[in-house]
C-alpha positions as CSV (number, residue, x, y, z in Angstrom):
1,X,-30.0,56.2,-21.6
2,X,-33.2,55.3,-23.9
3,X,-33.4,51.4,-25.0
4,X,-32.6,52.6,-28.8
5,X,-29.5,54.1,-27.8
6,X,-28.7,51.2,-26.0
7,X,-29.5,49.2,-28.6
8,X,-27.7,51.1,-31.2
9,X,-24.4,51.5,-28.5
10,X,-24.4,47.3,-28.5
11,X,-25.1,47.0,-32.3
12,X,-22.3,49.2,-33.2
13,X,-19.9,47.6,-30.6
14,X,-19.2,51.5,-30.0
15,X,-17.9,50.5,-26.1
16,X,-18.8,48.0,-23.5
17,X,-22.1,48.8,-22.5
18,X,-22.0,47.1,-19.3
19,X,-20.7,50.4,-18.3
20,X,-24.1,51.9,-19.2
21,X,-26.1,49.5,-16.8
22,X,-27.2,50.3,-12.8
23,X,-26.2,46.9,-12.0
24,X,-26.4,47.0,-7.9
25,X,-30.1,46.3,-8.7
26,X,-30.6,43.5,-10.9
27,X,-32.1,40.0,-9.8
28,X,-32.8,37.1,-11.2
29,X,-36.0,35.9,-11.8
30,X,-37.1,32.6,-10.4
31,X,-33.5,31.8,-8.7
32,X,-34.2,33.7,-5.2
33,X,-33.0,30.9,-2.6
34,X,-35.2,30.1,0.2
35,X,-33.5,27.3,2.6
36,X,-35.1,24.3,3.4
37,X,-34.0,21.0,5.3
38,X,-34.1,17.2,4.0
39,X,-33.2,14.3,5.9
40,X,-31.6,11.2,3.4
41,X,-30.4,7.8,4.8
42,X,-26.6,7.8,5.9
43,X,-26.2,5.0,2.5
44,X,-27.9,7.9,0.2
45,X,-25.3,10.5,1.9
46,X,-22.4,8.2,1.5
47,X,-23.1,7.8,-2.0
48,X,-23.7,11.7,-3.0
49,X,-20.8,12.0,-1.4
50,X,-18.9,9.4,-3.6
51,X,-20.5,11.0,-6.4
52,X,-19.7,14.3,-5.6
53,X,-16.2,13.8,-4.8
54,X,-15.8,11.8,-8.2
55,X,-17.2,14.4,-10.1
56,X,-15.1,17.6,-7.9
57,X,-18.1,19.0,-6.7
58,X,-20.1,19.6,-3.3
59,X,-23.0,17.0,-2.2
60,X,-25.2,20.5,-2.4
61,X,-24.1,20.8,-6.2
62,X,-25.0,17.4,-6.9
63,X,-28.5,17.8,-5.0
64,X,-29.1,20.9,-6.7
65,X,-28.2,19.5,-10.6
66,X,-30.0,16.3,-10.0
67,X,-33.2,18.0,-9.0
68,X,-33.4,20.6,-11.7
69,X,-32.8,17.7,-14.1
70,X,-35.3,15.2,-13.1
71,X,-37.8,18.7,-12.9
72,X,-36.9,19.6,-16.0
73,X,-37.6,16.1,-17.3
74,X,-40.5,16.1,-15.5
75,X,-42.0,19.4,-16.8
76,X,-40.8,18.2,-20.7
77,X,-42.8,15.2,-20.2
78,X,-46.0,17.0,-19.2
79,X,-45.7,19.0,-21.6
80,X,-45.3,16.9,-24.2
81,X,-48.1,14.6,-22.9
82,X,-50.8,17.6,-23.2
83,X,-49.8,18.0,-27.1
84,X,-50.1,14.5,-27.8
Protein backbone atom coordinates (compact mmCIF):
# COMPACT_ATOMS: atom_id res chain seq x y z
CA UNK A 1 0.00 0.00 0.00
CA UNK A 2 1.33 3.69 -1.16
CA UNK A 3 1.71 6.33 1.85
CA UNK A 4 -1.40 8.36 0.20
CA UNK A 5 -3.57 5.54 0.46
CA UNK A 6 -2.44 5.07 3.83
CA UNK A 7 -2.98 8.39 4.58
CA UNK A 8 -6.33 8.65 3.07
CA UNK A 9 -7.39 4.92 4.81
CA UNK A 10 -6.40 6.81 8.46
CA UNK A 11 -8.04 10.14 7.47
CA UNK A 12 -11.24 8.67 6.57
CA UNK A 13 -11.23 6.23 9.66
CA UNK A 14 -12.25 3.73 6.76
CA UNK A 15 -10.80 0.58 9.11
CA UNK A 16 -7.94 0.15 11.49
CA UNK A 17 -5.00 0.47 9.63
CA UNK A 18 -2.80 -1.31 11.95
CA UNK A 19 -3.98 -4.07 9.91
CA UNK A 20 -2.19 -2.51 6.90
CA UNK A 21 1.35 -2.42 8.66
CA UNK A 22 4.43 -5.33 8.51
CA UNK A 23 4.83 -4.89 12.05
CA UNK A 24 7.43 -7.96 12.92
CA UNK A 25 9.96 -5.33 11.70
CA UNK A 26 9.65 -2.20 13.38
CA UNK A 27 12.29 -0.76 16.04
CA UNK A 28 12.64 1.97 17.88
CA UNK A 29 14.96 4.39 17.29
CA UNK A 30 17.41 5.33 20.09
CA UNK A 31 15.83 2.73 22.77
CA UNK A 32 18.03 -0.53 21.65
CA UNK A 33 19.21 -1.78 25.20
CA UNK A 34 22.83 -2.58 25.64
CA UNK A 35 23.51 -3.97 29.40
CA UNK A 36 25.88 -2.42 31.47
CA UNK A 37 26.98 -2.92 35.31
CA UNK A 38 27.13 -0.15 38.18
CA UNK A 39 28.14 -0.69 41.56
CA UNK A 40 26.20 1.83 44.30
CA UNK A 41 26.86 1.76 48.09
CA UNK A 42 24.48 -0.77 50.11
CA UNK A 43 22.87 2.88 51.82
CA UNK A 44 22.16 4.14 47.99
CA UNK A 45 20.53 0.49 47.38
CA UNK A 46 18.60 0.48 50.51
CA UNK A 47 17.14 3.72 49.69
CA UNK A 48 16.09 2.99 45.84
CA UNK A 49 14.84 0.29 47.21
CA UNK A 50 12.57 2.26 49.76
CA UNK A 51 11.82 4.47 46.96
CA UNK A 52 10.95 2.02 44.68
CA UNK A 53 8.78 0.02 46.85
CA UNK A 54 6.89 3.27 47.89
CA UNK A 55 6.28 4.23 44.60
CA UNK A 56 5.27 0.17 43.23
CA UNK A 57 7.95 -0.09 41.05
CA UNK A 58 11.43 -2.02 40.45
CA UNK A 59 14.90 -0.37 41.75
CA UNK A 60 15.69 -0.84 37.70
CA UNK A 61 12.48 1.52 36.97
CA UNK A 62 13.60 3.96 39.33
CA UNK A 63 17.31 3.97 37.92
CA UNK A 64 16.08 4.08 34.57
CA UNK A 65 13.37 7.29 35.24
CA UNK A 66 15.86 9.14 37.37
CA UNK A 67 18.48 9.07 34.68
CA UNK A 68 16.57 10.05 31.71
CA UNK A 69 15.32 12.93 33.88
CA UNK A 70 18.32 14.43 35.15
CA UNK A 71 19.63 13.80 31.17
CA UNK A 72 16.91 15.46 29.96
CA UNK A 73 17.43 18.28 32.33
CA UNK A 74 20.77 18.23 31.48
CA UNK A 75 20.39 18.41 27.72
CA UNK A 76 17.45 21.41 28.26
CA UNK A 77 20.01 23.30 30.16
CA UNK A 78 22.65 23.13 27.41
CA UNK A 79 20.56 23.96 25.23
CA UNK A 80 19.17 26.75 26.62
CA UNK A 81 22.62 28.08 27.67
CA UNK A 82 23.84 28.16 23.84
CA UNK A 83 20.72 30.54 22.96
CA UNK A 84 21.25 32.78 25.66
Amino acid sequence: MKAKSLDKKFDDNQSDIVDELDLSTIKRPNLTQKRVNVDFPTWMIESLDKEASRLGVTRQSIIKVWLAERLEQSTFNKSRNRTQ
